[in-house]
One Martini backbone bead per residue (centre of mass of N, CA, C, O) as a GRO file, in nm:
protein
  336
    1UNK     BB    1  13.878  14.479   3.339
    2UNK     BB    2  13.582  14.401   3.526
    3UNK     BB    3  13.430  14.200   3.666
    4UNK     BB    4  13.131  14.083   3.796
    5UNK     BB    5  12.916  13.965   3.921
    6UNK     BB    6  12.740  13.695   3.980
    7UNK     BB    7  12.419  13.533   3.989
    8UNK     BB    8  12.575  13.276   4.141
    9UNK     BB    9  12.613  13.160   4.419
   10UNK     BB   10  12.855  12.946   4.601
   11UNK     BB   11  12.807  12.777   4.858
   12UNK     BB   12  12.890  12.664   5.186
   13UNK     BB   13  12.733  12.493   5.432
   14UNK     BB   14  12.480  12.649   5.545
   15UNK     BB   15  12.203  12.785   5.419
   16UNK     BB   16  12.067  12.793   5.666
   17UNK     BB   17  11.964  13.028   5.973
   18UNK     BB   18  11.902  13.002   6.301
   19UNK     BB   19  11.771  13.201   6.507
   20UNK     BB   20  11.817  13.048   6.750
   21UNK     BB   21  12.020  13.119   6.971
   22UNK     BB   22  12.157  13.174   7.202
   23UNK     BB   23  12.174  13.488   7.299
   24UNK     BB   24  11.833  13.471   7.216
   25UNK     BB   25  11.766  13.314   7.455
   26UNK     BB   26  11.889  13.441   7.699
   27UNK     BB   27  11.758  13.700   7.666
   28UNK     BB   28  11.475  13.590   7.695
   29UNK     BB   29  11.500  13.477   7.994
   30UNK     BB   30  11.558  13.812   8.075
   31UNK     BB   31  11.277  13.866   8.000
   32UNK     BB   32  11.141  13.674   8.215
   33UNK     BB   33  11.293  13.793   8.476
   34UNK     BB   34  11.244  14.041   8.532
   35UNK     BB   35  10.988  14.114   8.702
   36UNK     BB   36  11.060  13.918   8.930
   37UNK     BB   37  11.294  14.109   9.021
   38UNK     BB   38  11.173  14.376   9.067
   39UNK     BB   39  10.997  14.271   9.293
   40UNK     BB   40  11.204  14.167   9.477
   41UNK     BB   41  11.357  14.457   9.485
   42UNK     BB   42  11.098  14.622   9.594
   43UNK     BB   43  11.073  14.404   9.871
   44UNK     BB   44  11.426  14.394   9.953
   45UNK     BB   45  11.567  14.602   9.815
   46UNK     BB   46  11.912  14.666   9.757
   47UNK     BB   47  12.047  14.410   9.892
   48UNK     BB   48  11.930  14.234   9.671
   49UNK     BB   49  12.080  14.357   9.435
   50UNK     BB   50  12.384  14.311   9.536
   51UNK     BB   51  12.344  14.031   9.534
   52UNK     BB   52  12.254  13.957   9.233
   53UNK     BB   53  12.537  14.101   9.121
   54UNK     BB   54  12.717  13.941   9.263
   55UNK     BB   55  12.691  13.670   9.150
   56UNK     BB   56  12.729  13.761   8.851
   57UNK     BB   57  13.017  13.836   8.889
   58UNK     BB   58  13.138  13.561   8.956
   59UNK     BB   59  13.057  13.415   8.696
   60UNK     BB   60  13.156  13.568   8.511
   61UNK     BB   61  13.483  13.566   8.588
   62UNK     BB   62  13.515  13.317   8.547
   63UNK     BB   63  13.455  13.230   8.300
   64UNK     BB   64  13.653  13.422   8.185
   65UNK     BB   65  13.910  13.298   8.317
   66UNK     BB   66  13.866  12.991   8.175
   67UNK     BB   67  13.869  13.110   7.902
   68UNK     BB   68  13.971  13.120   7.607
   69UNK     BB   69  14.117  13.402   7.494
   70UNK     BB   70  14.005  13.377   7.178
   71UNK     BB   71  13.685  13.356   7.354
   72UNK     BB   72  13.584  13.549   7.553
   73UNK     BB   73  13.396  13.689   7.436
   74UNK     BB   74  13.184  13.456   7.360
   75UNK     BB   75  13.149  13.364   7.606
   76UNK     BB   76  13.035  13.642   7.722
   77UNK     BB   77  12.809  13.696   7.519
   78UNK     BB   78  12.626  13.451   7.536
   79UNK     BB   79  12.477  13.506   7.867
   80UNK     BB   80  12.518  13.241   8.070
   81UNK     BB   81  12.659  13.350   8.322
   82UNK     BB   82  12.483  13.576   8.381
   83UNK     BB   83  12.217  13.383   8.397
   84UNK     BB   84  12.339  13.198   8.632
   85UNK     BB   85  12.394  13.454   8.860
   86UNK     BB   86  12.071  13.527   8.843
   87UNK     BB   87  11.945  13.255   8.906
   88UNK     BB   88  12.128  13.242   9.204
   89UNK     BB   89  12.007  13.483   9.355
   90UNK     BB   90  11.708  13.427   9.295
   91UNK     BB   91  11.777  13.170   9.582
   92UNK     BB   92  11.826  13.384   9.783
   93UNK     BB   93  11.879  13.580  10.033
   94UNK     BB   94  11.887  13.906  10.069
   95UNK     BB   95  12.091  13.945  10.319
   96UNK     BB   96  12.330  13.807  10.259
   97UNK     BB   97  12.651  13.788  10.172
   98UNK     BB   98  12.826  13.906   9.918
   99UNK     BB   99  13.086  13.677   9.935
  100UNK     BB  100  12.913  13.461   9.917
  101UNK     BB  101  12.747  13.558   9.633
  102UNK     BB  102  13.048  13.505   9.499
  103UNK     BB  103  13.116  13.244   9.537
  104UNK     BB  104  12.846  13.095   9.406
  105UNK     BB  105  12.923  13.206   9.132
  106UNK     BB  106  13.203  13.052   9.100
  107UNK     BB  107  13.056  12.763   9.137
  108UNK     BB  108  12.866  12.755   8.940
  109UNK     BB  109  13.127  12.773   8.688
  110UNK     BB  110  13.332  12.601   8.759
  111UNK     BB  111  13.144  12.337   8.894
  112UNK     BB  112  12.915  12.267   8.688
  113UNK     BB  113  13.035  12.372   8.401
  114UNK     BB  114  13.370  12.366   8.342
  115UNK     BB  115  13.458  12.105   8.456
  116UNK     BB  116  13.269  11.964   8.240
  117UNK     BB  117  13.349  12.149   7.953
  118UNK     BB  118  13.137  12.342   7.901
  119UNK     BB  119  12.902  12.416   7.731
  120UNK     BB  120  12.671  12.135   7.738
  121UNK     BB  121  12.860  11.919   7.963
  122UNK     BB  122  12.698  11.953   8.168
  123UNK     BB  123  12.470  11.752   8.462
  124UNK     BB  124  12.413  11.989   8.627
  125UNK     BB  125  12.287  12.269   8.755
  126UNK     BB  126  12.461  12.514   8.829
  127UNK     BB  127  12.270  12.715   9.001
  128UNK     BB  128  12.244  12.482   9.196
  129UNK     BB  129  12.522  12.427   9.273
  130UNK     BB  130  12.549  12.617   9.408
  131UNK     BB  131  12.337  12.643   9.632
  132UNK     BB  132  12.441  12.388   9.744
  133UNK     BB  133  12.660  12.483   9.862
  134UNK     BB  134  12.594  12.713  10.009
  135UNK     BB  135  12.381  12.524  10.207
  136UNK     BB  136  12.620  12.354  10.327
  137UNK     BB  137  12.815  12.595  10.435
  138UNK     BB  138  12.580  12.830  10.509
  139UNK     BB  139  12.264  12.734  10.713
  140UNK     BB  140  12.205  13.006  10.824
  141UNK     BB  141  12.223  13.222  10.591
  142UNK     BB  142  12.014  13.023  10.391
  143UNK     BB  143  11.798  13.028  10.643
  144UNK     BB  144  11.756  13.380  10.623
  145UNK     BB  145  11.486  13.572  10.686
  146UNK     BB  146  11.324  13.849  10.518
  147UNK     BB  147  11.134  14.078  10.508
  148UNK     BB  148  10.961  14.328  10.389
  149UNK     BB  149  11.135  14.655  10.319
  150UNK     BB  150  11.255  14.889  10.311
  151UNK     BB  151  11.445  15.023   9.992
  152UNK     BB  152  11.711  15.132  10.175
  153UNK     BB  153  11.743  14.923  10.350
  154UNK     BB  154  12.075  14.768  10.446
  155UNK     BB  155  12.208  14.496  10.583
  156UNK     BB  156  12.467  14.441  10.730
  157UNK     BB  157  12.550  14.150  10.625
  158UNK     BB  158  12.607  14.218  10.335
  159UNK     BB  159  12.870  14.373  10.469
  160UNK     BB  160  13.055  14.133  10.545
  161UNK     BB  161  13.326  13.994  10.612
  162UNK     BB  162  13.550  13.743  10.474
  163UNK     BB  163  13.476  13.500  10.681
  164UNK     BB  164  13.188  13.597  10.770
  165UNK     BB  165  12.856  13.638  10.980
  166UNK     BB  166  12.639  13.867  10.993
  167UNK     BB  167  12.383  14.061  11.158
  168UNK     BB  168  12.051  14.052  11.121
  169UNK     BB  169  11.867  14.406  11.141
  170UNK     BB  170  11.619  14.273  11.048
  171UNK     BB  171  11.358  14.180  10.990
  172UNK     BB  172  11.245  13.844  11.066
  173UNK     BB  173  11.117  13.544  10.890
  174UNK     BB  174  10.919  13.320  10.777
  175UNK     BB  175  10.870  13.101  10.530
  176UNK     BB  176  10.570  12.999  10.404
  177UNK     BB  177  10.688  12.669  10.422
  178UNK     BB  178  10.764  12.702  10.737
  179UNK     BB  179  10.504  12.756  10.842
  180UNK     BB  180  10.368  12.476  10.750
  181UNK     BB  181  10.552  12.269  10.842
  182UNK     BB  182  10.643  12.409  11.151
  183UNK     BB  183  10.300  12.579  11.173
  184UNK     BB  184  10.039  12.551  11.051
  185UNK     BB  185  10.053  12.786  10.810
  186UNK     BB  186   9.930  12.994  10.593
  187UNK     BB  187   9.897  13.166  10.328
  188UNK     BB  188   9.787  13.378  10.148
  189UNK     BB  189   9.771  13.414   9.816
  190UNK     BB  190   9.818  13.705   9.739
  191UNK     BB  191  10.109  13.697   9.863
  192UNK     BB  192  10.183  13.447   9.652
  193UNK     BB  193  10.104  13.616   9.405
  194UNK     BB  194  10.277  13.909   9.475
  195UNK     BB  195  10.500  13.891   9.718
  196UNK     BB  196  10.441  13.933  10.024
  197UNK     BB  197  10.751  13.730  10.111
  198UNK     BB  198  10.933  13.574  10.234
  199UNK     BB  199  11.246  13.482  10.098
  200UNK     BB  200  11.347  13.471   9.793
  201UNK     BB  201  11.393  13.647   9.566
  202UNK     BB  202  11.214  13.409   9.368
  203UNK     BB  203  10.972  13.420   9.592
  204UNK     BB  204  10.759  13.603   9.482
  205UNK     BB  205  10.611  13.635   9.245
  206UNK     BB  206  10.382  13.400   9.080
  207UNK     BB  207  10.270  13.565   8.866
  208UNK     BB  208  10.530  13.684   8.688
  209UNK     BB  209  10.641  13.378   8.671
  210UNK     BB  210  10.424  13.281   8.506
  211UNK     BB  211  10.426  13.486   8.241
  212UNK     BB  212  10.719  13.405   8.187
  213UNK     BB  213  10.675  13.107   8.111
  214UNK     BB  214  10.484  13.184   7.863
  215UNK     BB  215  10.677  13.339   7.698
  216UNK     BB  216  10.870  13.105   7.656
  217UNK     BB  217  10.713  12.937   7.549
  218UNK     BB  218  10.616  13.133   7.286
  219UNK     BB  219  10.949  13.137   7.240
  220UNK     BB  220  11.020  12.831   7.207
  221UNK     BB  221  11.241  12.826   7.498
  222UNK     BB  222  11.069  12.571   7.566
  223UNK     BB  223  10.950  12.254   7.719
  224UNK     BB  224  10.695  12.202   7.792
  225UNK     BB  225  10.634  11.923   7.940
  226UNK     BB  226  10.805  12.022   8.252
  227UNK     BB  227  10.578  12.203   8.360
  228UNK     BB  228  10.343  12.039   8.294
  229UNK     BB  229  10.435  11.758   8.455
  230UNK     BB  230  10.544  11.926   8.733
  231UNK     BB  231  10.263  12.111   8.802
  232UNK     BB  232  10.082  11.816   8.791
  233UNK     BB  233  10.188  11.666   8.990
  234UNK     BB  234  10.198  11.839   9.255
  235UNK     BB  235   9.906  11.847   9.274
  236UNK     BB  236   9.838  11.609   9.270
  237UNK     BB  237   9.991  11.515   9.543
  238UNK     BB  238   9.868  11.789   9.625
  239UNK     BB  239   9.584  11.624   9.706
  240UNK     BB  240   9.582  11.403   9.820
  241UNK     BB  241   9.681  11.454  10.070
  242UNK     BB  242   9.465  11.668  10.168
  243UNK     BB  243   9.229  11.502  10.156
  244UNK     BB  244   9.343  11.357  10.385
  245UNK     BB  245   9.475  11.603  10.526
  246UNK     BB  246   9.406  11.943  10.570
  247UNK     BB  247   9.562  12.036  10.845
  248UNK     BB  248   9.850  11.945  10.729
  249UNK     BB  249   9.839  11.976  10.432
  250UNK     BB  250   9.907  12.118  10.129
  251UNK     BB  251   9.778  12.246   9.888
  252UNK     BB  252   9.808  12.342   9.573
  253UNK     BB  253   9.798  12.619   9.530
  254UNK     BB  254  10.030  12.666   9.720
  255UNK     BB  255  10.240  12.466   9.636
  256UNK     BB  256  10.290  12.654   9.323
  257UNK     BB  257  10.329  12.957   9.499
  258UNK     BB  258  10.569  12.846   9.635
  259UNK     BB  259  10.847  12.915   9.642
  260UNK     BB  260  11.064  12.752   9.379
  261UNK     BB  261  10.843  12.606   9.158
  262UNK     BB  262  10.845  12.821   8.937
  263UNK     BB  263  11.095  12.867   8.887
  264UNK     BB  264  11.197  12.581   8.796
  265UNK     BB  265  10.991  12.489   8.607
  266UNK     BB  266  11.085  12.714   8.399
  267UNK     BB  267  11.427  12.818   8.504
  268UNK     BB  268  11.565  12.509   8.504
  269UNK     BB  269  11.416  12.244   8.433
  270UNK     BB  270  11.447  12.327   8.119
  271UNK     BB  271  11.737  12.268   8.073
  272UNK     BB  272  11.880  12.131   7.770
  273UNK     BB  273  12.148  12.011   7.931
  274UNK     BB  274  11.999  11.870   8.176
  275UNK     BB  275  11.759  11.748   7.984
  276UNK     BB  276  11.591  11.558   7.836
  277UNK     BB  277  11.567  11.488   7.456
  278UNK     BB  278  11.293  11.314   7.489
  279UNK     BB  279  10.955  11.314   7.533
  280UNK     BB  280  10.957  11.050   7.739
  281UNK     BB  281  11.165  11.174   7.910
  282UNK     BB  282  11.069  11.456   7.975
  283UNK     BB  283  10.792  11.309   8.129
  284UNK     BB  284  11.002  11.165   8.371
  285UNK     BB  285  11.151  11.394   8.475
  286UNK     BB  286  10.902  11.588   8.554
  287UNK     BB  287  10.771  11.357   8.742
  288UNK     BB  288  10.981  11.334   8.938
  289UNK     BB  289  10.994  11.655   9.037
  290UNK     BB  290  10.720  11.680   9.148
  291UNK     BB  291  10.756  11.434   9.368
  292UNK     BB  292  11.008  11.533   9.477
  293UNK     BB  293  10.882  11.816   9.580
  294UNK     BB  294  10.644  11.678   9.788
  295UNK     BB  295  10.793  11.514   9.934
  296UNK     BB  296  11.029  11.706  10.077
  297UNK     BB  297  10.788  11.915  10.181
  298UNK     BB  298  10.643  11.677  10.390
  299UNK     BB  299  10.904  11.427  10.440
  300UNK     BB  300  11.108  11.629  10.511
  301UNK     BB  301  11.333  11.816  10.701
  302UNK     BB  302  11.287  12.060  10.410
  303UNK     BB  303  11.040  12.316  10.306
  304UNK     BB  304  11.216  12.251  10.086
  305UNK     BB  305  11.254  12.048   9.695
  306UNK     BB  306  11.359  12.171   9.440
  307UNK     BB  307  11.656  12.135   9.397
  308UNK     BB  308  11.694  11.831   9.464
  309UNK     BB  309  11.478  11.731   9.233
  310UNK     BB  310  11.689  11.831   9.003
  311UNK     BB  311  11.933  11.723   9.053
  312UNK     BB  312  11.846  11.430   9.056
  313UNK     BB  313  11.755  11.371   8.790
  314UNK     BB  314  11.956  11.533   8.624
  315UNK     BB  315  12.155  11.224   8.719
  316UNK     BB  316  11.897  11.083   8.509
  317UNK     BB  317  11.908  11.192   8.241
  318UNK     BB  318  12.090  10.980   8.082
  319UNK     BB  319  11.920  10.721   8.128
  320UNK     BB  320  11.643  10.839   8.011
  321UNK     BB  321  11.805  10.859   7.734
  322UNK     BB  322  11.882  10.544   7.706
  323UNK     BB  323  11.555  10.426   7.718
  324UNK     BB  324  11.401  10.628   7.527
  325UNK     BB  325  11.457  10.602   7.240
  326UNK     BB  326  11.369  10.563   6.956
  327UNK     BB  327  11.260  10.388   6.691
  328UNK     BB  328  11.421  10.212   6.459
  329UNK     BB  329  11.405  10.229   6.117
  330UNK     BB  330  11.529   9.949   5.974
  331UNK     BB  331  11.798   9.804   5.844
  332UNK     BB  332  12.101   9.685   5.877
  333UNK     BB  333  12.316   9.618   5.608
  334UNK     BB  334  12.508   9.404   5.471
  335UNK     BB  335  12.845   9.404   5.423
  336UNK     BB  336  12.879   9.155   5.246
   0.00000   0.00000   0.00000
């Protein structure tokens, strides 16, 4: 004789199951940053997915190195080490050596996050970690920009040999931020909505990577809170200078869609291991962030401040949580 089902099963919680998993964030993040990616692959050529392939490549591997025997599949499955080698990509210059961008691919997954403790410990963002090692060790190279040209053709320094660094046979030309900077030149605006201009790979279409910060808003996931604090700051204070002298600082506009502005503001600065978790918080920190990027592009040595200025924050973010906490409601009761 067999028993039947039960009609009430007991089961121990949790009873629901939140849909929201990390994968299912990462997959998002991998779609709003997809149409973005291909602009700049079409508009540096296969050299550009080179080094962005490499990114991945270095990060993934990381990971698994470094990730316990019995959660590799789990660590690399979750997606976050692809998400950082391909944003780590996005900040590269596309001539790149692709050693370099093997590095900074396991600098980033190395340093950033695993030396911390692994996702979720980390205090400052992985992908900016490696950029910014890289830029520390190698500023000729992360400051050689190429023009954009044929898609088949790709730079010999592509293919320099480890702990070399080829010469660049492709035009190079100024970022629209370089040009802004040290030559009061601006760019069209067009060519900074649609990408026809030189600078890092995720420098390319400000109209795509904005397209992808809504998709991400809509599948809330990300806190609007610090896109809105951060483009909302860098306006009000590139609207002062402007106003101030039009002919030496730029405008909004420009401030916007040039450099790392937007790929910073939707795909780095919103990650929720390094922004504080408080409404109050978020909105100092988003502030920080956008005031920090327009000081550093008018009045500091380097034509770009989007790195430093979420490294900076990402730093007060403990802090930031720590001052800004909710008002707890009700008295701790007496132990006697």
């Amino acid at each position: 004789m067999t028993q039947k089902d039960p009609k009430l099963l007991i089961q121990p919680g949790p009873q629901l199951r939140q849909q929201m998993t990390t994968p299912v964030v990462m997959r998002d993040v991998w779609y709003a940053l997809t149409p973005a990616t291909l602009a700049g692959v079409w508009f540096f050529g296969l050299g550009a997915l080179l080094v962005l392939l490499t990114c991945i490549a270095g990060a993934v591997l990381t990971e698994w190195y470094f990730a316990p025997e019995e959660k590799r599949n789990y660590f690399i499955g979750d997606g976050t080490a692809i998400l950082t080698g391909w944003l780590l990509g996005l900040t590269l210059p596309p001539a790149l050596p692709l050693w370099m961008a093997f590095v900074g691919g396991v600098v980033a997954v190395g340093v950033g996050k695993t030396m911390w403790g692994g996702m979720g410990a980390n205090l400052f963002n992985p992908a900016l970690v490696g950029r910014a090692f890289l830029l520390a060790t190698f500023p000729i190279a992360m400051t050689t920009w190429t023009a954009p040209g044929d898609f088949f053709t790709i730079p010999s320094s592509v293919f320099a040999f480890p702990l070399m660094q080829g010469v660049v046979d492709t035009v190079t030309q100024a970022s629209p931020l370089g040009l802004m900077k040290f030559e009061h030149i601006d760019t069209p605006f067009l060519d900074l909505l649609f990408g026809n201009t030189s600078g890092s790979l995720g420098e390319t279409s400000g109209l795509l990577l904005l397209l992808g910060g809504i998709y991400l808003w809509w599948r809330r996931d990300l806190d609007w809170r610090i896109p809105v604090g951060i483009l909302g700051t860098a306006i009000l204070f590139s609207l002062i200078l402007f106003i101030v002298d039009a002919d030496k600082y730029p405008g909004p506009m420009f401030t916007t869609f040039s450099g790392g502005m937007l790929l910073g503001a939707f795909f780095m600065a919103t990650d929720p291991v390094t922004s504080p978790l408080t409404p109050k918080g978020t909105w100092i920190f988003a502030i920080g962030v956008g005031f920090l990027v327009v000081l550093i592009r008018v009045f500091g040595g380097f034509p770009e401040g989007m790195m430093y200025a979420i490294l900076l924050m990402n730093a007060a973010t403990p802090l930031i949580d720590l001052y800004t906490q909710p008002r707890v409601f009700g008295r701790e009761l007496d132990s006697k």
